[in-house]
N, C-alpha and C positions, 0 to 999 in steps of 0.2 A: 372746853379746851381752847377756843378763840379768845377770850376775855382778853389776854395781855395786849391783844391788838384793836380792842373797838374802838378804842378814843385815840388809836393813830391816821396820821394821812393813808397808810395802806391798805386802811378800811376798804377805800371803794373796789378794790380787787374783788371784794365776796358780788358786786352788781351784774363785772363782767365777767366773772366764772360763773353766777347764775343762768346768764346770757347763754354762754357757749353750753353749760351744762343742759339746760332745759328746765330746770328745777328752782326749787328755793334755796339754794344755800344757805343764808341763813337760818331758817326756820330749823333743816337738817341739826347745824350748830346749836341748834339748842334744844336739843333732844335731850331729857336725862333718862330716858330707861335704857338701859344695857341693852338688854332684849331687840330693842328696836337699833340702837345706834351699831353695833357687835355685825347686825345684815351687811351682807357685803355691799350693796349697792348707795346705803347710806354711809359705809363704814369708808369707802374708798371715795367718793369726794368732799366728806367730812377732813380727811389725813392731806389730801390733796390740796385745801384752800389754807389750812392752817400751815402746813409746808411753806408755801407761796406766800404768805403773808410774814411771816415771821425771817423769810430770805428777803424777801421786798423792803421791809423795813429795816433788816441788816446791811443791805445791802446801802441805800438811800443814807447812813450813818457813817460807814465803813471806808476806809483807803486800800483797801487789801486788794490784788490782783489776784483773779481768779483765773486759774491755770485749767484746773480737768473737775468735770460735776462727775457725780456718782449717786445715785438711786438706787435703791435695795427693792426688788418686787415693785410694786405700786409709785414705789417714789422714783426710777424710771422714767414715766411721764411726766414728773415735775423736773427732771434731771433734764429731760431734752426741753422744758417750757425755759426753765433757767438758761440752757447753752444756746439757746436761740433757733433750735430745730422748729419750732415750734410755737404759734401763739399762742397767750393765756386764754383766749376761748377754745380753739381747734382741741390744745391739750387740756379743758375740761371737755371738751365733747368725746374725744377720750376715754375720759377717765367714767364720764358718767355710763358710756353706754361696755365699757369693760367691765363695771361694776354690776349690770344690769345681767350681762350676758352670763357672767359667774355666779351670778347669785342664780341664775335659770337653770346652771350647770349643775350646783351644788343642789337644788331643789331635784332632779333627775335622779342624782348622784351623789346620795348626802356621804360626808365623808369631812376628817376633819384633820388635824397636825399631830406632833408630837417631837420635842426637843430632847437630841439624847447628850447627853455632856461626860466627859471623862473616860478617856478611850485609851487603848493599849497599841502598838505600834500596829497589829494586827484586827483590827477590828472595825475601821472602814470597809473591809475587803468582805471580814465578818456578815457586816452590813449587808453590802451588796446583794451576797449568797442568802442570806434571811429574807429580803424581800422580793428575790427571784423565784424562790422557795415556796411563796405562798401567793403571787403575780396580784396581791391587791394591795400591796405598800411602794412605794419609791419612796428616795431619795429625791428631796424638795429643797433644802438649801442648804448651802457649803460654806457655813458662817466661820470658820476656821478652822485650824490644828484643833480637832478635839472636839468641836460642837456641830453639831449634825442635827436640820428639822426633817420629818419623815413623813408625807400624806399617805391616806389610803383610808380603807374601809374600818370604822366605829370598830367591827371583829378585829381586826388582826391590830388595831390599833390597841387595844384593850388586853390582845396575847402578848403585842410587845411590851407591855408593861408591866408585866410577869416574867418576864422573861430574856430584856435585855442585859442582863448578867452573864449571861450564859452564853451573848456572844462579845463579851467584853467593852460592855459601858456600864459606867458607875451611876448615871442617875439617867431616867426617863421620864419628862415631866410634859404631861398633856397643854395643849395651849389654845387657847379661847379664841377660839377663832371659827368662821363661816362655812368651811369648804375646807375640801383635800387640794390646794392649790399648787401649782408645779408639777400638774401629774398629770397622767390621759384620762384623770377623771374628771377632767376641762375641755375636754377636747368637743365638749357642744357649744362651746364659746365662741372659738375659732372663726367660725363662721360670719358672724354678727362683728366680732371684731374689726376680723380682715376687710369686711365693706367699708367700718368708719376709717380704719387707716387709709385706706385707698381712696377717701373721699375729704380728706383734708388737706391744708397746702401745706406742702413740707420747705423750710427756709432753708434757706444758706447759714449753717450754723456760728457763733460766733465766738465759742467756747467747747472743746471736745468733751464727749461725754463716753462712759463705758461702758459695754453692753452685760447687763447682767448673764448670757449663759455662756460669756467666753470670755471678757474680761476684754474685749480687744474695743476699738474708739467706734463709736459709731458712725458709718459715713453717710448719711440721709437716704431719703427717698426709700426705693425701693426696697437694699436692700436693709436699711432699719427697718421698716417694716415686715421682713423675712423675721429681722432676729426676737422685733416683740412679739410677733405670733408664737414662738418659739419658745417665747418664757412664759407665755400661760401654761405648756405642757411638761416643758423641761428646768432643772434645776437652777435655782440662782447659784451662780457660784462666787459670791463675794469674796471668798477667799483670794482669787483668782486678782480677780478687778483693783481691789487694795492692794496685792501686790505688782500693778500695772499702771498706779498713779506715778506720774515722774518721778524723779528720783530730785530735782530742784524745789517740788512741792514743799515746805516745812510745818505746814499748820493746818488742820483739818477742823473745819466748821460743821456743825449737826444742824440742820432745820428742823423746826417743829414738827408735831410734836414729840415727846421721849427725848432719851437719853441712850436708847439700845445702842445704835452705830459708834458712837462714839467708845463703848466698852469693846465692840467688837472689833474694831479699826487699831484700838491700841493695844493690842493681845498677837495683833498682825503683823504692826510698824511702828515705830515709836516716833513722833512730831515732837517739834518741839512746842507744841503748844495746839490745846484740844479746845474749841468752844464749841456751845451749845446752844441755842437758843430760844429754849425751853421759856423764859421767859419775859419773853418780848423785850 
C-alpha cells in the first residue's frame, strides 16, 4: 500500500518513523500475507507511515490552508503528528508501542468488530439495551446517522448476527480486524500506553485537532493525553467531531490509505469538494 510513494522525496519519512518506532518500517510495508499484516501491532504503524507520507507529499504540492485535522481511531496519532502536537518520531513511538499494547490486549482478550448499517429512529437506543443485556458487546464507533461498529466477545458477536433485525438494523456485517477495539476489552493497554504518552514531548500545537471521544479541539499536554487513553476504551464518535469542524472549512482531504472517511464525512456534511489521496 506504500508503492505510490517510494520514488517520492517523502520517502525518507519511513527512516525517521522507523527511528522513533523502534522497528523496520519498511520491511513491515512489505508484508504480503494478510495473516501477518491484519496484527494489530504491524497493522497500526503500517496505516500510520502511509498516512504520513501520502499527507507529506500532499502537503509539499499543495496551496490549501489547513484549518482543523481529524483522525478516526489510530489516525489520531497522525492527526496530532500533522497539527504539530507532536513529532514524527515521538508520534511513531506512539503508535508503535499502542500497537503492541493492543495486540497484548487482544491476545488476553481475543475479541473482534462488527458494522451494523440501516437503523430505525429507534434503534441506537435498541442498541444500547442489546449490549448492556449481555455486558460483552459495546458500542465502538459512531460513524454516523445510521452506521454503528460494535466490539466485544466472538459469542455475542456471532448472536448479533442472527439477530440484529430484531433490534432494528438492516445489515450486520463482521469486519477484519484484530481486537474488540474501543471497549474495556483494552483496558490492559492502558497501562503501557499511558507510560509512552507521558514520556514524550508534547508541542505547541500548530493546527487544532479533534478528539475522537468528544469531538471538542485538543488542547495538549496532559489533558490530550487523558482523552487518548480514553479512546482505547471508549467509543470514537466521528459523528460528533465532523460535525465540529468549522463551519469556514469547505474541502475535506482523506490521507492514505482507503477511501472509508471520505464516504463517511460526506453522508455527515456536504463540501464542496472531497479529495483523497489514495494515490499518491
Amino acid at each position: 500500500m506504500a508503492v505510490p510513494w517510494r520514488a517520492t522525496p517523502s520517502w525518507s519519512l519511513v527512516d525517521e518513523i522507523s527511528d522513533g518506532a523502534g522497528c523496520d518500517v519498511a520491511a513491515i510495508l512489505d508484508i504480503d500475507d494478510l495473516s501477518l499484516l491484519i496484527r494489530t501491532d504491524n497493522a497500526q504503524i503500517a496505516t500510520f507511515t502511509v498516512s504520513l507520507l501520502s499527507y507529506t507529499e500532499w502537503a509539499r504540492r499543495s496551496n490549501d490552508v489547513i484549518r482543523t485535522v481529524l483522525g478516526h481511531s489510530l489516525g489520531e496519532l497522525s492527526a496530532l503528528a500533522v497539527g504539530g502536537y507532536l513529532s514524527i518520531q515521538d508520534a511513531a513511538k506512539l503508535v508503535r508501542t499502542r500497537g503492541l499494547a493492543m495486540q497484548r490486549a487482544s491476545g488476553e482478550h481475543p475479541g473482534s468488530m462488527s458494522a451494523l448499517m440501516g437503523s430505525t429512529e429507534s434503534s441506537f437506543q435498541s442498541l444500547q439495551d442489546y449490549c448492556q443485556k449481555y455486558g460483552d458487546l459495546w458500542i465502538a464507533n459512531i460513524n454516523g446517522e445510521g452506521q454503528i461498529v460494535v466490539s466485544g466477545s466472538q459469542a455475542s458477536l456471532l448472536r448479533l448476527q442472527s439477530e440484529h433485525r430484531d433490534i432494528g438494523w438492516r445489515r450486520c456485517s463482521p469486519l477484519n480486524v484484530g481486537g474488540a477495539f474501543h471497549s474495556p476489552m483494552m483496558s490492559l493497554a492502558l497501562e503501557e500506553f499511558s507510560e509512552c504518552l507521558n514520556a514524550v514531548t508534547w508541542l505547541k500545537p500548530r493546527t487544532p485537532v479533534l478528539a475522537n471521544v468528544n469531538g471538542t479541539v485538543h488542547p495538549g499536554g496532559a489533558a490530550t493525553i487523558d482523552l487518548l487513553l480514553r479512546q482505547l476504551v471508549e467509543p470514537v464518535d466521528f459523528l460528533n467531531c465532523v460535525g465540529n469542524i468549522p463551519t469556514e472549512v469547505d474541502k475535506s482531504v482523506e490521507a492514505a490509505p482507503g477511501t472509508t472517511l471520505t464516504g463517511l464525512v460526506s453522508r455527515i456534511r456536504k463540501f464542496s469538494l472531497h479529495e483523497t489521496l489514495e494515490r499518491g
